[in-house]
C-alpha positions in Angstrom: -22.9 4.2 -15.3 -24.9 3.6 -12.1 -23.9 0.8 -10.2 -20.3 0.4 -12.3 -17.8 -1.2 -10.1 -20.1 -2.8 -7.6 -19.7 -6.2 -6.4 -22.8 -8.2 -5.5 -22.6 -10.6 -2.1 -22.4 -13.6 -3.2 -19.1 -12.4 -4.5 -18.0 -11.1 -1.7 -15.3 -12.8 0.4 -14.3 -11.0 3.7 -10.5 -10.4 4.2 -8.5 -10.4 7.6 -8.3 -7.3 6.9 -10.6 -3.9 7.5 -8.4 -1.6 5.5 -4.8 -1.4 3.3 -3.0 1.5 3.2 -1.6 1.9 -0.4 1.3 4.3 -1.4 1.2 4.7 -5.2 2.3 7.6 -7.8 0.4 10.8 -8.6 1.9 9.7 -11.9 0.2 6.4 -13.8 3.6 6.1 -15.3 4.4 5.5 -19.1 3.3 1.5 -19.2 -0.3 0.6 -19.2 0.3 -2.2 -16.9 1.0 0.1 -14.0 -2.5 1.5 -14.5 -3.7 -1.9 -15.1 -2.2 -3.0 -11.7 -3.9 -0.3 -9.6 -7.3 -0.8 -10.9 -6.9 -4.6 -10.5 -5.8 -4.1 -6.6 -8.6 -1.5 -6.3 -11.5 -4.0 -7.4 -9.6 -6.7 -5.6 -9.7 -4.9 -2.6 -13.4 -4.0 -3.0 -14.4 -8.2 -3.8 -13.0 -8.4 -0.2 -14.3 -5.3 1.7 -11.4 -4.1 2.2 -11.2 -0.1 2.6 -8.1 2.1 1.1 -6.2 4.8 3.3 -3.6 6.3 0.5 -2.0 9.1 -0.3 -4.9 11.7 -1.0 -4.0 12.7 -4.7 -6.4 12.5 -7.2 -3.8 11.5 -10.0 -2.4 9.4 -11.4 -2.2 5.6 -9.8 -3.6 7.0 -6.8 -6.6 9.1 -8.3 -7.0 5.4 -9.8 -6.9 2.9 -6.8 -9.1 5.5 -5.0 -12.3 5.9 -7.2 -12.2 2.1 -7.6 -12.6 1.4 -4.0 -15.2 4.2 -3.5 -16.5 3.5 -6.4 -17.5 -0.3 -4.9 -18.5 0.5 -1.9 -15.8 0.7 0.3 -14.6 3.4 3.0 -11.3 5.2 1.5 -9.2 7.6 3.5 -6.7 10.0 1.9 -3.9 12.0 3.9 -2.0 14.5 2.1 -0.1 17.5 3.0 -1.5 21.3 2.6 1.4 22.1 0.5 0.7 18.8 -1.7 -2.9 19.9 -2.3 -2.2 22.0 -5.5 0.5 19.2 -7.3 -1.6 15.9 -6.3 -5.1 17.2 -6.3 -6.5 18.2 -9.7 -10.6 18.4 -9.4 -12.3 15.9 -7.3 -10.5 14.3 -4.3 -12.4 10.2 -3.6 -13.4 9.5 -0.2 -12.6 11.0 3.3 -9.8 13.7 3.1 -7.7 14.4 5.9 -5.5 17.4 5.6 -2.2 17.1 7.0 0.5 19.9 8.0 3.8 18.1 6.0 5.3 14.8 4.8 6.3 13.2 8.4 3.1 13.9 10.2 1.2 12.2 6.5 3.4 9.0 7.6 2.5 8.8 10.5 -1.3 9.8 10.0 -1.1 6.8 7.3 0.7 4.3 9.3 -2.2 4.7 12.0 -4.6 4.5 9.7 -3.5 0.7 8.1 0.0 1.2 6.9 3.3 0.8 4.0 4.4 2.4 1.3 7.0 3.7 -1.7 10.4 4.1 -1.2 11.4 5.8 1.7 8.0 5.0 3.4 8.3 1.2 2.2 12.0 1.3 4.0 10.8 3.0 7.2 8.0 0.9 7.7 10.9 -2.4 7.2 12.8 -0.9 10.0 9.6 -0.3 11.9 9.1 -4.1 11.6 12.2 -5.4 12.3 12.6 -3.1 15.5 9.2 -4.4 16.9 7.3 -1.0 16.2 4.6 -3.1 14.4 4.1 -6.4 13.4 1.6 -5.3 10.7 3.0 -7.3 7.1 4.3 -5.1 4.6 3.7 -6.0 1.2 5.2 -4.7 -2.5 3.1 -5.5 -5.7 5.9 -6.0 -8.4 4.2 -4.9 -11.5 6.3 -6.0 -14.7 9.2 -6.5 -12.3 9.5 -3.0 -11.5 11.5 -3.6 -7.5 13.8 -6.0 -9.0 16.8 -3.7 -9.0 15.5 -2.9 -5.3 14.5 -6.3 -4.3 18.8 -7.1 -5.1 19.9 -4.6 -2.9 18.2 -6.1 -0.2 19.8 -9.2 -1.3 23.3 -8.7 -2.0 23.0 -6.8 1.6 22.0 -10.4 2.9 24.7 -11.8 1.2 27.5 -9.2 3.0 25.9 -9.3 6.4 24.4 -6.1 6.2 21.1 -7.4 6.5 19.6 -10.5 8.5 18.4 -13.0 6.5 14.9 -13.3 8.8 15.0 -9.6 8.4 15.2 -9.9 4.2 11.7 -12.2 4.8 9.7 -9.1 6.2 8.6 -7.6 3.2 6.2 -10.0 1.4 6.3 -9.8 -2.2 3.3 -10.1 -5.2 2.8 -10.1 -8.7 -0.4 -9.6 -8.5 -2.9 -8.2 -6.3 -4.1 -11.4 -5.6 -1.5 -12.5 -5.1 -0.1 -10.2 -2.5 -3.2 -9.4 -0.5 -3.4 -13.5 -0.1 0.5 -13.5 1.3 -0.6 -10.7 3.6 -3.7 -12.2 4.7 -1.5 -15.4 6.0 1.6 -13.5 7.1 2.5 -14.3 10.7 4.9 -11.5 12.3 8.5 -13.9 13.0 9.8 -12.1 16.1 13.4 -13.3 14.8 15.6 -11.4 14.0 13.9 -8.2 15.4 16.5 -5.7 17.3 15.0 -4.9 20.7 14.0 -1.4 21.3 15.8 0.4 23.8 
């Protein structure tokens, strides 16, 4: 349907931001609420002009997020690997496509671009921060819960001393998209706790 997904002015409120980078599954994963979540964030993102750099996949949560962001109007970015192409691509690819030659050099392409991520990106990107690399916010939407097992690692580490308690505060934590995107928008980078570069 022409027009689907479009937000008029009036309902447009302007972020702090120009664009979120997104990491998200090629999978939409078994609960609907997963799906639900990306969609959400996607027209969220869109109500505030905000424009997506992710992954470049056109499943899954990813395929999702994307085409709802393009979809409204806004810029989106995707960087994906050549050798990903065939596994996270099936049909049409949303928005700008910028073909990468493996994993590390997509990080990097991504964190340039706006940003944080999954798992292993989501960790880096929490080092990055608390080494001074950046002092962009990092933020996790926690869909049905789905981090908690993760979210007490990182505290039982504050509780042995393996991790700073200032340092536990980096990564902002959400709900909802609304929720999250409004933490990010009034994060202020705390320069305590940071390890100094050498």
């Amino acid at each position: 349907m022409e027009g689907e997904g479009k937000v008029s002015a009036e309902n447009e409120q302007q972020s702090r931001f120009k664009r979120i980078c997104v990491f998200c599954g090629s999978r939409a994963g078994y609960k609907s609420a997963f799906s639900d979540a990306a969609l959400e964030l996607g027209k969220f993102m869109v109500e505030r002009r905000i424009d997506l750099v992710y992954g470049g996949g056109s499943l899954g949560l990813m395929g999702l997020i994307s085409q709802t962001v393009l979809n409204g109007g806004c810029h989106v970015v995707g960087v994906i690997p050549e050798t990903l192409l065939p596994r996270e691509v099936s049909g049409e690819t949303f928005g700008e496509v910028k073909r990468v030659a493996d994993m590390h050099e997509r990080k990097s392409t991504m964190f340039e671009h706006g940003g944080y991520g999954t798992m292993e990106e989501l960790l880096e990107v929490i080092a990055w921060s608390q080494l001074g690399i950046h002092d962009k916010p990092v933020g996790l939407l926690n869909v049905e819960g789905y981090f908690n097992g993760l979210l007490e690692v990182f505290d039982k580490g504050v509780e042995d001393g393996f991790i700073d308690k200032s340092a536990r505060h980096i990564m902002l934590i959400g709900d909802t998209p609304e929720e999250l995107i409004n933490k990010m928008e009034e994060y202020v980078a705390n320069k305590v706790g940071r390890v100094e570069q050498l």
